[in-house]
N, CA, C and O atoms as CSV, one atom per row, in Angstrom:
chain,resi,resn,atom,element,x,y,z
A,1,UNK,N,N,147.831,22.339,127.179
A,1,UNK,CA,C,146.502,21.763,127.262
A,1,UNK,C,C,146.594,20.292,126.869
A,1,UNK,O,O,147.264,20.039,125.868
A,2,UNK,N,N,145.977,19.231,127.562
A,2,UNK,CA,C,145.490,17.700,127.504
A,2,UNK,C,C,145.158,17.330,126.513
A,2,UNK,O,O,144.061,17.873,126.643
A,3,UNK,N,N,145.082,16.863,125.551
A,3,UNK,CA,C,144.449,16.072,124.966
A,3,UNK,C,C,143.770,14.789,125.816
A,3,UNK,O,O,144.696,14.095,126.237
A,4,UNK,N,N,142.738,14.356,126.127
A,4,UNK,CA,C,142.132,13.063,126.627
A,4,UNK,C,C,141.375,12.842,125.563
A,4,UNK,O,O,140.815,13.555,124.731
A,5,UNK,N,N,141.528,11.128,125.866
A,5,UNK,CA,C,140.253,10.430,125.098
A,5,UNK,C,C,140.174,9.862,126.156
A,5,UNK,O,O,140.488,10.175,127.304
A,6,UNK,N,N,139.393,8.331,125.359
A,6,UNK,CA,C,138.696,7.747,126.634
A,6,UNK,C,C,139.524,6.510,127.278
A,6,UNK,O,O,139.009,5.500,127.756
A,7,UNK,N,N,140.731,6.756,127.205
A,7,UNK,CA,C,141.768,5.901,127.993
A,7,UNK,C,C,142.356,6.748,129.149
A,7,UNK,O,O,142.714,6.107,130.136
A,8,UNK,N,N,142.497,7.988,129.173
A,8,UNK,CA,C,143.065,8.976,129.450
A,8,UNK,C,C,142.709,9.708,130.617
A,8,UNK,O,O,143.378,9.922,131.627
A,9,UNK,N,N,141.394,10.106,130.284
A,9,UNK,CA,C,140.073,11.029,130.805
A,9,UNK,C,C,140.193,10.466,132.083
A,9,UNK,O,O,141.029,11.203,132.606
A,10,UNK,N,N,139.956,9.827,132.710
A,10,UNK,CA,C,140.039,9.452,133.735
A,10,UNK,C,C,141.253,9.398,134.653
A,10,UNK,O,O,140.991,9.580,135.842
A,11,UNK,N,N,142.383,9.208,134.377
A,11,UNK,CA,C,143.579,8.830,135.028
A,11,UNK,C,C,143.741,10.961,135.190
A,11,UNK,O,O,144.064,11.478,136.259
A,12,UNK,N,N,143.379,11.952,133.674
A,12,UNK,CA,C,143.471,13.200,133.542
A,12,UNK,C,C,142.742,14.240,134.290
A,12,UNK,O,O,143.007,15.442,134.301
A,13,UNK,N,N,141.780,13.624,134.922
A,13,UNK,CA,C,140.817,14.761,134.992
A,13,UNK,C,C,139.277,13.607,136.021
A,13,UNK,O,O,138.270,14.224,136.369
A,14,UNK,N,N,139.362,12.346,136.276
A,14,UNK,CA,C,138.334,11.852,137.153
A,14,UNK,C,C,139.054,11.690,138.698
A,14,UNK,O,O,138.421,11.801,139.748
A,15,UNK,N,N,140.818,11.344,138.582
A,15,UNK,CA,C,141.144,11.259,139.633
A,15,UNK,C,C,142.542,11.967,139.728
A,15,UNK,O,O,143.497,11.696,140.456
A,16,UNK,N,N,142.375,13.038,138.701
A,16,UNK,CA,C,143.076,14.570,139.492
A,16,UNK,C,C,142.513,15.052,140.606
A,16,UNK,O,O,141.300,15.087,140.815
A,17,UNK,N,N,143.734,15.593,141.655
A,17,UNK,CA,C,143.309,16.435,142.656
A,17,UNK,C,C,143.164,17.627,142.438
A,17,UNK,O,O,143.908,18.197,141.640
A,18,UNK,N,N,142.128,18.309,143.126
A,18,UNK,CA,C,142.443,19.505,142.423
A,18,UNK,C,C,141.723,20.000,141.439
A,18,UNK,O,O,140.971,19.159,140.947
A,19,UNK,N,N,141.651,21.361,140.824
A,19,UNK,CA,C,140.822,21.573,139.996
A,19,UNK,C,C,141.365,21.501,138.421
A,19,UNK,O,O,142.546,21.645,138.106
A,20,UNK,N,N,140.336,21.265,137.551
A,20,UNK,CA,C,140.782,20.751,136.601
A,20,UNK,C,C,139.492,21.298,135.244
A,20,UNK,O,O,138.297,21.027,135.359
A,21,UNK,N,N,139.977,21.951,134.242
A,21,UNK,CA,C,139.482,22.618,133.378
A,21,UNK,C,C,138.975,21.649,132.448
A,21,UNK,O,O,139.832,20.820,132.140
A,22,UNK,N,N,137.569,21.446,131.763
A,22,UNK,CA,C,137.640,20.495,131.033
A,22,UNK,C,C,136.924,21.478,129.670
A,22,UNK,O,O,135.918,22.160,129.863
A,23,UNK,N,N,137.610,21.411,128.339
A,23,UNK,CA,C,136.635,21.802,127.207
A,23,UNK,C,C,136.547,20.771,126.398
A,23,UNK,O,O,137.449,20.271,125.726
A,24,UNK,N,N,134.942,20.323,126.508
A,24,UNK,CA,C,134.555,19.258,125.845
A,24,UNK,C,C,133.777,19.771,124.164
A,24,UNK,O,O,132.743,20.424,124.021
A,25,UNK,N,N,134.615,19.258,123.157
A,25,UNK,CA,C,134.222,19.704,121.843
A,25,UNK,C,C,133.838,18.372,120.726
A,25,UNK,O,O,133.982,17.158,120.868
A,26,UNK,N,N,133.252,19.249,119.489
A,26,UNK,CA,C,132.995,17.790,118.762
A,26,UNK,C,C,133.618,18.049,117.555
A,26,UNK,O,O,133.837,19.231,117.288
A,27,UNK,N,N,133.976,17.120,116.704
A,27,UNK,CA,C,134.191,17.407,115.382
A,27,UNK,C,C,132.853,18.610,114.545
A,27,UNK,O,O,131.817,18.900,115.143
A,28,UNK,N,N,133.064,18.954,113.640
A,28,UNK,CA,C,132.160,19.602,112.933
A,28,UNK,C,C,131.343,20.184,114.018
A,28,UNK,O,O,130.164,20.196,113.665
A,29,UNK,N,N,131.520,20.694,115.259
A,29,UNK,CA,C,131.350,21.643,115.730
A,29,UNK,C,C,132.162,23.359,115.580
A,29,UNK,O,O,133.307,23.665,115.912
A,30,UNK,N,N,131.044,24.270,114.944
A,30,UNK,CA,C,131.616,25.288,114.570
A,30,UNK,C,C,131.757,26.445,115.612
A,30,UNK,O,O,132.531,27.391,115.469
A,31,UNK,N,N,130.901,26.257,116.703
A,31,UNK,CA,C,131.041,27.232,117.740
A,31,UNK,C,C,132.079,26.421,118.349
A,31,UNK,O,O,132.854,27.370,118.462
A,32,UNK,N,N,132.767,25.403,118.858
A,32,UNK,CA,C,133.737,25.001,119.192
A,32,UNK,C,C,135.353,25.259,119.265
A,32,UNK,O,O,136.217,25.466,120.116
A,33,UNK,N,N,135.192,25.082,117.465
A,33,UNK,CA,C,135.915,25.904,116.494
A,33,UNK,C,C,136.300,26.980,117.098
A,33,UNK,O,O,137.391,27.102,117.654
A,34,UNK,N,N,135.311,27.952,117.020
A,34,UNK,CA,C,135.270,29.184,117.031
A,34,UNK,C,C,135.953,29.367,118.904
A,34,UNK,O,O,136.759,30.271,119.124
A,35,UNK,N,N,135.630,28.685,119.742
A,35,UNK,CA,C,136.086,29.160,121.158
A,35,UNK,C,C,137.820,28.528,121.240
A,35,UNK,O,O,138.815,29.084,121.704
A,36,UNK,N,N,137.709,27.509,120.755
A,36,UNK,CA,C,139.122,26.659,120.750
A,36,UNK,C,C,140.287,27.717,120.986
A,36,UNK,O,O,140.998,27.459,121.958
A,37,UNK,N,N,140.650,29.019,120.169
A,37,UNK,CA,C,141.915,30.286,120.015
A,37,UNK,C,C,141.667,30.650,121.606
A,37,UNK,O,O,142.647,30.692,122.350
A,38,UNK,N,N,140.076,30.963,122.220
A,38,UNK,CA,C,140.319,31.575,123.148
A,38,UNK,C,C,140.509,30.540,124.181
A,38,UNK,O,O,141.235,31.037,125.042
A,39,UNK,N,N,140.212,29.405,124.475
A,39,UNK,CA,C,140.524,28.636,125.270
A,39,UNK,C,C,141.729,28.437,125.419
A,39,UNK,O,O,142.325,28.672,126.471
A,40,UNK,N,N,142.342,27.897,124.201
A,40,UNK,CA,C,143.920,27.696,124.534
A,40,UNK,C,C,144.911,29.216,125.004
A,40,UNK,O,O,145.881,28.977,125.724
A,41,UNK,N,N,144.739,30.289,124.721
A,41,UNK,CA,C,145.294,31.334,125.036
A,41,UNK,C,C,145.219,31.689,126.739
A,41,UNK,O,O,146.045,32.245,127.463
A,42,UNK,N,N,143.437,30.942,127.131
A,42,UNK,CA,C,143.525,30.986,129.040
A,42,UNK,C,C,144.312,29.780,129.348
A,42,UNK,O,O,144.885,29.715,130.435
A,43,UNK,N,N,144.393,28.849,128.521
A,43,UNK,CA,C,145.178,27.697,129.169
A,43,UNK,C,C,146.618,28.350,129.402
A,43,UNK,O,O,147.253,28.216,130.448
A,44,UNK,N,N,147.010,29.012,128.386
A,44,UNK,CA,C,148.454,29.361,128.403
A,44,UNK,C,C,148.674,30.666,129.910
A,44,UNK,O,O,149.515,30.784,130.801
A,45,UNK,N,N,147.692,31.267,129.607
A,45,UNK,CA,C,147.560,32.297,130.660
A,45,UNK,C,C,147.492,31.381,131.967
A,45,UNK,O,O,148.424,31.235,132.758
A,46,UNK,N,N,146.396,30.866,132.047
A,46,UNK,CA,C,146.194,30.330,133.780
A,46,UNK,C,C,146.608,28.810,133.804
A,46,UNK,O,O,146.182,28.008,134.635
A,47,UNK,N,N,147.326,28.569,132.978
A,47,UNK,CA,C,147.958,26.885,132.711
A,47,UNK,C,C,148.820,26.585,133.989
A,47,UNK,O,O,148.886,25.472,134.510
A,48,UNK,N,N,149.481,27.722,134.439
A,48,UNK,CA,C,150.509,27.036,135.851
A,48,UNK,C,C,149.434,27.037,137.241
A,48,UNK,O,O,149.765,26.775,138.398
A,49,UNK,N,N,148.061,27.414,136.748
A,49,UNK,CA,C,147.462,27.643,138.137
A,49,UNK,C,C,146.205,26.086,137.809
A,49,UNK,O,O,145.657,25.467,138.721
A,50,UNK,N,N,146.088,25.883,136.791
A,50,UNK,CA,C,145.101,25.006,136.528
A,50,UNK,C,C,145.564,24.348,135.604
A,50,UNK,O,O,146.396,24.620,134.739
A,51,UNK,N,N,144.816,23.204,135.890
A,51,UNK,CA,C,144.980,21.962,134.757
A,51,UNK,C,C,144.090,22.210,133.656
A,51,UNK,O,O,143.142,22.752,134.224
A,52,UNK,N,N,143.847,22.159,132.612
A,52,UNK,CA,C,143.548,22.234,131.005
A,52,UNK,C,C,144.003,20.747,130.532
A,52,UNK,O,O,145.059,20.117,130.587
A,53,UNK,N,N,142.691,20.492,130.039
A,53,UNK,CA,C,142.114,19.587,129.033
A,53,UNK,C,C,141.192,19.503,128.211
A,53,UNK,O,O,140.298,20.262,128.583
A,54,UNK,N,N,140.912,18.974,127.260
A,54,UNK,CA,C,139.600,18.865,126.625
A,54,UNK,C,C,139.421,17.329,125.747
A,54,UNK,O,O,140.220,16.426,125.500
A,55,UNK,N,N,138.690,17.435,125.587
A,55,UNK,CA,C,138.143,16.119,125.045
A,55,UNK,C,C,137.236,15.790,123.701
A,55,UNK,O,O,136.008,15.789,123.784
A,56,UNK,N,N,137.560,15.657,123.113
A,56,UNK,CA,C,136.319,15.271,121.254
A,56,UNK,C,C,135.766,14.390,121.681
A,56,UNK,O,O,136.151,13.251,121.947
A,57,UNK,N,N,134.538,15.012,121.800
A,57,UNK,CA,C,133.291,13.958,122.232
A,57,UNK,C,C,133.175,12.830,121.031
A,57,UNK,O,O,133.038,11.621,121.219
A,58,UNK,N,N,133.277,13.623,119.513
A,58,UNK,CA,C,133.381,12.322,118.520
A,58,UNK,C,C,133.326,11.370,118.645
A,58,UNK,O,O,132.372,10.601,118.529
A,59,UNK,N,N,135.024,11.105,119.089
A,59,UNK,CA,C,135.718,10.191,119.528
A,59,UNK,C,C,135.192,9.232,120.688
A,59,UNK,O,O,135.286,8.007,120.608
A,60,UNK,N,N,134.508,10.043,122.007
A,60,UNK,CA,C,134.068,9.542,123.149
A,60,UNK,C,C,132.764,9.783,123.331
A,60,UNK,O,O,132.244,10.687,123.984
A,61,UNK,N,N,132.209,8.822,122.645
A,61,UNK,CA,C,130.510,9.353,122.473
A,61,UNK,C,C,130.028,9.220,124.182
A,61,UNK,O,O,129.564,10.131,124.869
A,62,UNK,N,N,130.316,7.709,124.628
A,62,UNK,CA,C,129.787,6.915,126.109
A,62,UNK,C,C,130.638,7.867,127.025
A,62,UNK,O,O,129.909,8.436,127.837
A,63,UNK,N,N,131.491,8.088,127.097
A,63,UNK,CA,C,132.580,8.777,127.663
A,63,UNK,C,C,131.901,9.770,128.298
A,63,UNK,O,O,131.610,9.767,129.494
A,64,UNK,N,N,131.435,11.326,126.848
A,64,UNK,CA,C,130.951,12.055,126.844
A,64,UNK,C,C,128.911,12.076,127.816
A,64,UNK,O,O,128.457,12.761,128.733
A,65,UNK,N,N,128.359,11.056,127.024
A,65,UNK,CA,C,127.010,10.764,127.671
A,65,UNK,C,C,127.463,10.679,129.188
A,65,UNK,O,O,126.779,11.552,129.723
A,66,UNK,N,N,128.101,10.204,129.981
A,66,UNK,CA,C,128.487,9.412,131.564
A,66,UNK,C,C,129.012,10.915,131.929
A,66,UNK,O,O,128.970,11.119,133.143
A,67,UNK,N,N,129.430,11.863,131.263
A,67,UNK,CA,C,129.308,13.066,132.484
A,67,UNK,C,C,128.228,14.350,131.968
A,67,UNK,O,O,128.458,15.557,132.038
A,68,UNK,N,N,126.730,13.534,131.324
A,68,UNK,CA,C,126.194,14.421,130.888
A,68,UNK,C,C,126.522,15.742,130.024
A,68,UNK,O,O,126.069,16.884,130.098
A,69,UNK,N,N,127.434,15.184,129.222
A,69,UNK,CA,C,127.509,16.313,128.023
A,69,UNK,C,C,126.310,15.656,127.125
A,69,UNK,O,O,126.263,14.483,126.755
A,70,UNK,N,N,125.148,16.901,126.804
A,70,UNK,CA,C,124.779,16.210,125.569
A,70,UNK,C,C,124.327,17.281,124.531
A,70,UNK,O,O,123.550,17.067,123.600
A,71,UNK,N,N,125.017,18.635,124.871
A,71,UNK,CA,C,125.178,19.596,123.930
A,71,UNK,C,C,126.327,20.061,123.749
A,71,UNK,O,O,127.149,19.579,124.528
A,72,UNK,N,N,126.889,21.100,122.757
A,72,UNK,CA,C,128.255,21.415,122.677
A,72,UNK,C,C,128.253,22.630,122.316
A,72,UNK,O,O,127.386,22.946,121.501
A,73,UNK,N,N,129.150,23.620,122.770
A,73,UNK,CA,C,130.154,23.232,123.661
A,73,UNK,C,C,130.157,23.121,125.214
A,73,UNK,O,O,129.144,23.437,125.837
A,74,UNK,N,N,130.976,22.795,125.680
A,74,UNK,CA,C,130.595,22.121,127.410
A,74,UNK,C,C,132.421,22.792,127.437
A,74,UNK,O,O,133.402,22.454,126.774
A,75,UNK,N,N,132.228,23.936,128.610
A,75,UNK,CA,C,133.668,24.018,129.460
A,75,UNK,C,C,132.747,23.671,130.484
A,75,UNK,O,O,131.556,23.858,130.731
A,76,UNK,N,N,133.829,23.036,131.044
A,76,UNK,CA,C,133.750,22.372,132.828
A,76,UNK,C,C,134.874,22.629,133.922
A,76,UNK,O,O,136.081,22.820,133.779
A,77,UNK,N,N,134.055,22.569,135.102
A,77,UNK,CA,C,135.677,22.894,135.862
A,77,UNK,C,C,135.200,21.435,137.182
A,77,UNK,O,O,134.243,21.340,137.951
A,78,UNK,N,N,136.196,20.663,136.958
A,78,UNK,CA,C,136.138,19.490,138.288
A,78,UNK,C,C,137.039,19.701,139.007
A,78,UNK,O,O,138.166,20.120,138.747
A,79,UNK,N,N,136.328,19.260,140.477
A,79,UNK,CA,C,137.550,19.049,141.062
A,79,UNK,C,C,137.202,17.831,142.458
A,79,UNK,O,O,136.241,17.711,143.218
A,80,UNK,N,N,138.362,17.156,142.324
A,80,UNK,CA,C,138.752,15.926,142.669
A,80,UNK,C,C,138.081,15.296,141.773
A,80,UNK,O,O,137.065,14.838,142.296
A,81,UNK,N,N,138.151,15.037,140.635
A,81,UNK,CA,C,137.131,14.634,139.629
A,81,UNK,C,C,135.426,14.337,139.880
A,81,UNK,O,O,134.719,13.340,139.729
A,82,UNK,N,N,135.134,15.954,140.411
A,82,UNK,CA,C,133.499,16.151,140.513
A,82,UNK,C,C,133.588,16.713,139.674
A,82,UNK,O,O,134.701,16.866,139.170
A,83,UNK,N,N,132.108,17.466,138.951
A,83,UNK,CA,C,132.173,18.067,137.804
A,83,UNK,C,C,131.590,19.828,139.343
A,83,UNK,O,O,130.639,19.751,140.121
A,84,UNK,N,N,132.133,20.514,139.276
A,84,UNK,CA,C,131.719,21.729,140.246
A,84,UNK,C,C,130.589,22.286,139.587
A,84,UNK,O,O,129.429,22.209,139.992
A,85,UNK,N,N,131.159,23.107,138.082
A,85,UNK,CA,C,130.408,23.998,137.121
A,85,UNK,C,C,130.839,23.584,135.790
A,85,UNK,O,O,131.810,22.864,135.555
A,86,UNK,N,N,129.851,24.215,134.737
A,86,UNK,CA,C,129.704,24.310,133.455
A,86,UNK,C,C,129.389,25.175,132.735
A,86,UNK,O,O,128.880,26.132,133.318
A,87,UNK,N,N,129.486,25.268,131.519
A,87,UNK,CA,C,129.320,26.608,130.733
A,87,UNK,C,C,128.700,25.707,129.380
A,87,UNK,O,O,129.467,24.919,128.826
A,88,UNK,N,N,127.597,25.826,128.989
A,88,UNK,CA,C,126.620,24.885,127.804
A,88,UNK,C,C,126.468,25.817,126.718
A,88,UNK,O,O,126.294,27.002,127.004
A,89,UNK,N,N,126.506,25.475,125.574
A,89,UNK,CA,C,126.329,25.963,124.543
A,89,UNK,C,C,126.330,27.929,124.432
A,89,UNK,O,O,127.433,28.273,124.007
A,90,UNK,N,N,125.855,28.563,124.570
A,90,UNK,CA,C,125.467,29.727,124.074
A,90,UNK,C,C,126.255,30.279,125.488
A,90,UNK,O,O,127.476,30.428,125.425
A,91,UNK,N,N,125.714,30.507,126.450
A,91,UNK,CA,C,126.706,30.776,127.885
A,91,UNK,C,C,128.326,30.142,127.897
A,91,UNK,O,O,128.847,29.999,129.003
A,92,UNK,N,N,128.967,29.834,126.889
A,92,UNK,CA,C,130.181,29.321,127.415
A,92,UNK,C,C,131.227,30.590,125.887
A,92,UNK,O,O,131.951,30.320,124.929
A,93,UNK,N,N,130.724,31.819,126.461
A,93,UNK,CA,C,131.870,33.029,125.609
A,93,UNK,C,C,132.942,32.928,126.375
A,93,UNK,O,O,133.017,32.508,127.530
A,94,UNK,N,N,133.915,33.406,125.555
A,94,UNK,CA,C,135.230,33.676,125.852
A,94,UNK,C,C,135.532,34.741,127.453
A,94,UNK,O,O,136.516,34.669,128.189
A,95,UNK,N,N,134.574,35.471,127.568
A,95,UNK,CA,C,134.246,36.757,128.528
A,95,UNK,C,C,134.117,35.283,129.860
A,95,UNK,O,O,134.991,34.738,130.534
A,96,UNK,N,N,132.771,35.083,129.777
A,96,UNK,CA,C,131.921,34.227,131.011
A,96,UNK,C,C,133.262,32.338,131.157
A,96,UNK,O,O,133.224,31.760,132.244
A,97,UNK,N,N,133.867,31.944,130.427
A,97,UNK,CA,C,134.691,31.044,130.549
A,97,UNK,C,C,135.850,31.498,131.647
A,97,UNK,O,O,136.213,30.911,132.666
A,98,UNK,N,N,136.383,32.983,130.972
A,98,UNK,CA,C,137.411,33.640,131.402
A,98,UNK,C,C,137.124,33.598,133.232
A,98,UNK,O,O,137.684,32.946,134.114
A,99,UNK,N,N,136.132,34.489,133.274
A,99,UNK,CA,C,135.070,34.398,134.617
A,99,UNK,C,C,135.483,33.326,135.510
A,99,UNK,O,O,136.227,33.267,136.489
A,100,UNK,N,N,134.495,32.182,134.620
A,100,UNK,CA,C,134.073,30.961,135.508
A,100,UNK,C,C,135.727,30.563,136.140
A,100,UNK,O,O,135.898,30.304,137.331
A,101,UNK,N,N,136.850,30.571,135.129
A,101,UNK,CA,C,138.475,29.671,135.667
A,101,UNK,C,C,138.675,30.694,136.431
A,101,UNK,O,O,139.601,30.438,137.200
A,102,UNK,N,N,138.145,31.990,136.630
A,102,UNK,CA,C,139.098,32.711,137.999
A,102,UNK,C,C,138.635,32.653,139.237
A,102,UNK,O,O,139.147,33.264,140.175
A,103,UNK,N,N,137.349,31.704,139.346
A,103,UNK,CA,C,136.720,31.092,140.669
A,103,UNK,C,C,137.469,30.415,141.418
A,103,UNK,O,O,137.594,30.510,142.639
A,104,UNK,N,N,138.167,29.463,140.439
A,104,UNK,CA,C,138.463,28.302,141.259
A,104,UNK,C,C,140.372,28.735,140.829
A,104,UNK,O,O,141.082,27.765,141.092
A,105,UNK,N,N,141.056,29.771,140.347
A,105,UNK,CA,C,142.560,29.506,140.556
A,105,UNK,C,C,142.877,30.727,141.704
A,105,UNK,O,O,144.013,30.868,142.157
């Protein structure tokens, strides 16, 4: 899985081809926290079929605002760096995430 910030994000995931996993988290976010084990475990699972990244909004406040994150947590799936779908706060379980990445690999 990616680490991006906001040097990154773009070259990672605006002008990837292709589809591209985004989990956007914040510091002192505790549901975040809490999804982070299961996220990285689908990255590892569906990592050769999809790209995995995520991003600390913290860090990328403007970053974050410019693709309309403005709750957390935000999984996303882009591709050609569109944003396709999302999963917002309370809708983004480990079950419905799992879901949403077997659309697009």
């Amino acid at each position: 899985m990616i680490l991006c910030d906001k040097n990154t994000f773009e070259a990672e995931v605006l002008k990837a081809e292709g589809y591209v996993f985004v989990d956007y988290f914040g510091d002192g976010c505790v549901p975040c926290e809490a999804l982070m084990p299961h996220v990285e475990a689908l990255a590892e699972k569906y990592g050769d079929k999809l790209k995995f990244c995520k991003l600390n909004t913290t860090q990328a406040r403007r970053l974050a605002i410019s693709q309309r994150i403005l709750g957390l947590p935000v999984m996303a799936i882009y591709k050609d760096g569109q944003k396709v779908e999302e999963l917002v706060k309370d809708d983004a379980t480990p079950e419905a995430i799992e879901e949403m990445i077997k659309k697009y690999i």
